[in-house]
N, C-alpha and C positions, 0 to 999 in steps of 0.2 A: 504494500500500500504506500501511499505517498502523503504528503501533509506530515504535520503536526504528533510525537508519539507524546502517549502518556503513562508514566508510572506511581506508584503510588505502595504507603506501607500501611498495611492492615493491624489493627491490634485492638484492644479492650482494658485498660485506658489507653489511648495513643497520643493525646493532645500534648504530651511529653517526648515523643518521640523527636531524637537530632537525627535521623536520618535524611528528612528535608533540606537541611541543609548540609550536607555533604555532596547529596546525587546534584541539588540544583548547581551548586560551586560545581559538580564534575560537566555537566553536559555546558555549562558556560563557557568554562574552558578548554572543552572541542569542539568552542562553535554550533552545538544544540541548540539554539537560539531560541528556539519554538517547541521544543521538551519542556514537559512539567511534570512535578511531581507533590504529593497531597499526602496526608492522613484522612485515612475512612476508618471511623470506626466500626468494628467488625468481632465478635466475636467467634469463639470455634465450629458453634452450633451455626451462624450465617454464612461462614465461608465457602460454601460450596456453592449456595445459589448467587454469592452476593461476585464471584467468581467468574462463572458460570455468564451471569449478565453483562459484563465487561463489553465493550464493543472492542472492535479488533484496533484502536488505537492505543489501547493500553497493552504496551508489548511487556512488563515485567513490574515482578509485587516485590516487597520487602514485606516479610511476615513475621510480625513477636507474637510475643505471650497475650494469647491461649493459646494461638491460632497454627502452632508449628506443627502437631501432629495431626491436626486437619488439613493442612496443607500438602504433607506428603500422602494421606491418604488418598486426597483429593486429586495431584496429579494423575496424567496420563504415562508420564516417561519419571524415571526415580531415577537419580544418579546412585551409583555403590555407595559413595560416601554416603549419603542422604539415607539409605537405609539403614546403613550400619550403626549409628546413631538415633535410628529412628525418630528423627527430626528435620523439619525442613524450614528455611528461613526465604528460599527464597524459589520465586515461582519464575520462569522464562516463557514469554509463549513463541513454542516453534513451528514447524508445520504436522509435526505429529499428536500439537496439543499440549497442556502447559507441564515446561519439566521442573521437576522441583530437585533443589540441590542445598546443600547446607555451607554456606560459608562461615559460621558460625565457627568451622574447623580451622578457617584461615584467619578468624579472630584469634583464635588459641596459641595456631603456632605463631603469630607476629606478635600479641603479649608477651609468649614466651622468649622470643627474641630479646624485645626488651630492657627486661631484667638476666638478660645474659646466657640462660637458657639455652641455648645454640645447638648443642651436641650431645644428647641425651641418650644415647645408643648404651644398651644395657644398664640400667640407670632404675634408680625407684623416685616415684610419684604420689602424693596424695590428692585426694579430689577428695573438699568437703563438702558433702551434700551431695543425694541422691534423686532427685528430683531430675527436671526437664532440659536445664542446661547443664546437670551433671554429664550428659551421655557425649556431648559436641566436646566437649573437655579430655572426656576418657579417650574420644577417638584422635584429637587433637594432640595428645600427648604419644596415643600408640604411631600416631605418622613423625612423630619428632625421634621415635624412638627406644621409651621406655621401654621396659620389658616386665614390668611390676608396678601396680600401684595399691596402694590403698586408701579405701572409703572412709573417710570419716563422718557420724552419722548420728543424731540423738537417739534415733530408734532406729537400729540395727535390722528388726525385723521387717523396714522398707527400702532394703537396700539390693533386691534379688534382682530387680530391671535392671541395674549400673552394673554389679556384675556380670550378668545375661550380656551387657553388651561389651566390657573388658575382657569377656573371656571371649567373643566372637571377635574381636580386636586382634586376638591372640595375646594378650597380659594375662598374668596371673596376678590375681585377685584377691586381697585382706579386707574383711570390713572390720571397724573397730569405732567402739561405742565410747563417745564423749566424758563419759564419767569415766574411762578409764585414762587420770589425767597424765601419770608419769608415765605410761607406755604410750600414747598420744602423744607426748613432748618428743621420747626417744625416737617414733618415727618422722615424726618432722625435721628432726635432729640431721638425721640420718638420709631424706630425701634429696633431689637432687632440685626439684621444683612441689610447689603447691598453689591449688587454684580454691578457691572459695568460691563456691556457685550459692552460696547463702547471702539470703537479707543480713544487711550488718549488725542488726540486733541477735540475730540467732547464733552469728560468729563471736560474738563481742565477750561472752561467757569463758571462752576459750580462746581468746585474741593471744593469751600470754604463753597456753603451748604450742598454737600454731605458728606463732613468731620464731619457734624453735630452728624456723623452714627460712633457709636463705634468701630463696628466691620466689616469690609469690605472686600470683596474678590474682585480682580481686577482683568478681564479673561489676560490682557495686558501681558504681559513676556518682549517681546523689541520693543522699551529702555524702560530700568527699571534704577529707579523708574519713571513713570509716574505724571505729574502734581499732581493727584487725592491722589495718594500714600504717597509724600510729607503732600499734604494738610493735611492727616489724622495723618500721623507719628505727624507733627509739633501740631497738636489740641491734639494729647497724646491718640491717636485711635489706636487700632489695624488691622494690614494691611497685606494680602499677596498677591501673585502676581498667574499670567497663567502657570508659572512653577509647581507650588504644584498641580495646577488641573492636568496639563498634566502627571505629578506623578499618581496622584490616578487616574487618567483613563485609565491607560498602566497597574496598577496591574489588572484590569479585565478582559483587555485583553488577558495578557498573559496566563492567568489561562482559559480562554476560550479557546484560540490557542492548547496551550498546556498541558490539565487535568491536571497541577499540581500549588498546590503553590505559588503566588509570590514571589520572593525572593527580599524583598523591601530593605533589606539595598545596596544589591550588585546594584538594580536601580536608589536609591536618590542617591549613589555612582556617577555612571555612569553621572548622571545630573549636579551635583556639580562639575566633571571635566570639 
C-alpha cells in the first residue's frame, strides 16, 4: 500500500507508556514524515478483535502488560524466540498475517550489556520473580549464555512456568524462596548477573541480599531509583534500570516496522528528554 503507515502500542494502563516517543524520534529520523504512532488502550481480553479491526495502514503494534500472551496467541506466524518465552511484545503485519516476536529479549541482552555483562558463557544467573516478564529475562540470559540460573520467588510454589521455560532454554534450574535470606545473599554473591522483574516494593524487603549480585538489571523505570537500585549502587554494584530495556526493545522494533536501521542515538535522545 502506499500513503501514510500507522503504528501504535496496546496496553491497560498505557497512558504511561515512553514508547511514543522513541518510535516517533525513530521514523523522524528516517524521514517517516507521515508515520505515526499512538497509545490504545486495550486490554488482553480486547486484543484480538481490537487487532483484528486494524485497517491495513497500521503495519506494526508495541504490546505491554496484559496484553503479551494474547498477543502471541493471537498471531498468525510466532517467531522461536516468541514462543520460547511464551510472550510476545511485538506484533508485525506481513503478508502471511500479523507475526508476533518478543524483543523484550533484546531489552535483556542490551541491559545486560550495560552493566558489563558481556560474556556470560557458563556463568550462573538469578531472575527474581516468576511472573510474565520473568520468562523474556530467563530467555535473555540463556542467548547471553548462562548455563544456570536461579528463581528467586516469595512463593516458590509459583515458580513451575519460569522453570518450564529455563529448562526448555536449556538452563538448569534453582528456585529459592525469599525467607531463605543467607542462602539468597550467597547466591547473588556468587552470580555473574541479576535481573529483578518485580515491582520495587516487592524487591525492597530483600534489596540488601540481592545487592549481594554485582551486576543487576532492574525491569523498574518509575520511580527511579528503586529501593533495590540504591541497595546495589551503595554495596559499589553495578545497576541499570527498565528504561535501557525499553531502549533496546524499541530498536527491534522499529527495524521490524520499518526494514530499516535503528537510529539509536536520535532514540536514547528522545528518552533522555
Amino acid at each position: 500500500m502506499t500513503g501514510p503507515r500507522r503504528a501504535a502500542v496496546l496496553g491497560s494502563p498505557v497512558s504511561h507508556s515512553r514508547s511514543p516517543d522513541l518510535h516517533l524520534a525513530a521514523y523522524r529520523a528516517l524521514g517517516l514524515t507521515d508515520w505515526t504512532y499512538e497509545r490504545i488502550e486495550c486490554t488482553a481480553e480486547q486484543l484480538p478483535g481490537l487487532v483484528s479491526a486494524l485497517d491495513e495502514s497500521y503495519i506494526g503494534l508495541s504490546v505491554t502488560m496484559p496484553g503479551k500472551h494474547a498477543a502471541l496467541e493471537f498471531a498468525d506466524v510466532v517467531t522461536e524466540r516468541a514462543r520460547l518465552a511464551g510472550s510476545a511484545n511485538t506484533l508485525v503485519r506481513t503478508d502471511r498475517g500479523w507475526r508476533a516476536d518478543c524483543t523484550d529479549i533484546d531489552g535483556v541482552l542490551g541491559a545486560l550489556g550495560e552493566v558489563g555483562a558481556t560474556d556470560l558463557r557458563g556463568a550462573s544467573a538469578v531472575v527474581v520473580g516468576a511472573g510474565g516478564t520473568a520468562a523474556p529475562a530467563i530467555v535473555g540470559l540463556a542467548e547471553a549464555g548462562v548455563s544456570r540460573v536461579t528463581i528467586a520467588v516469595r512463593n516458590p510454589d509459583r515458580a513451575a512456568g519460569a522453570v518450564a521455560v529455563a529448562e526448555s532454554a536449556g538452563l538448569d534450574a534453582t528456585v529459592i524462596d525469599f525467607g531463605d535470606r543467607d542462602r539468597l545473599r550467597r547466591v547473588c554473591a556468587d552470580s555473574a548477573a541479576l535481573i529483578s522483574t518485580i515491582p520495587a516494593d516487592g524487591a525492597a524487603p530483600v534489596a540488601a541480599e540481592l545487592a549481594a549480585a554485582r551486576r543487576v538489571v532492574d525491569v523498574i523505570y518509575h520511580p527511579w531509583p528503586t529501593p533495590l537500585a540504591e541497595a546495589v549502587s551503595a554495596a559499589g554494584g553495578a545497576v541499570v534500570g527498565g528504561l535501557v530495556m525499553l531502549l533496546n526493545q524499541a530498536y527491534g522494533q522499529v527495524e521490524q516496522f520499518t526494514g530499516q536501521p535503528a537510529p539509536k542515538a536520535a532514540m536514547a535522545a528522545a528518552l533522555n528528554d
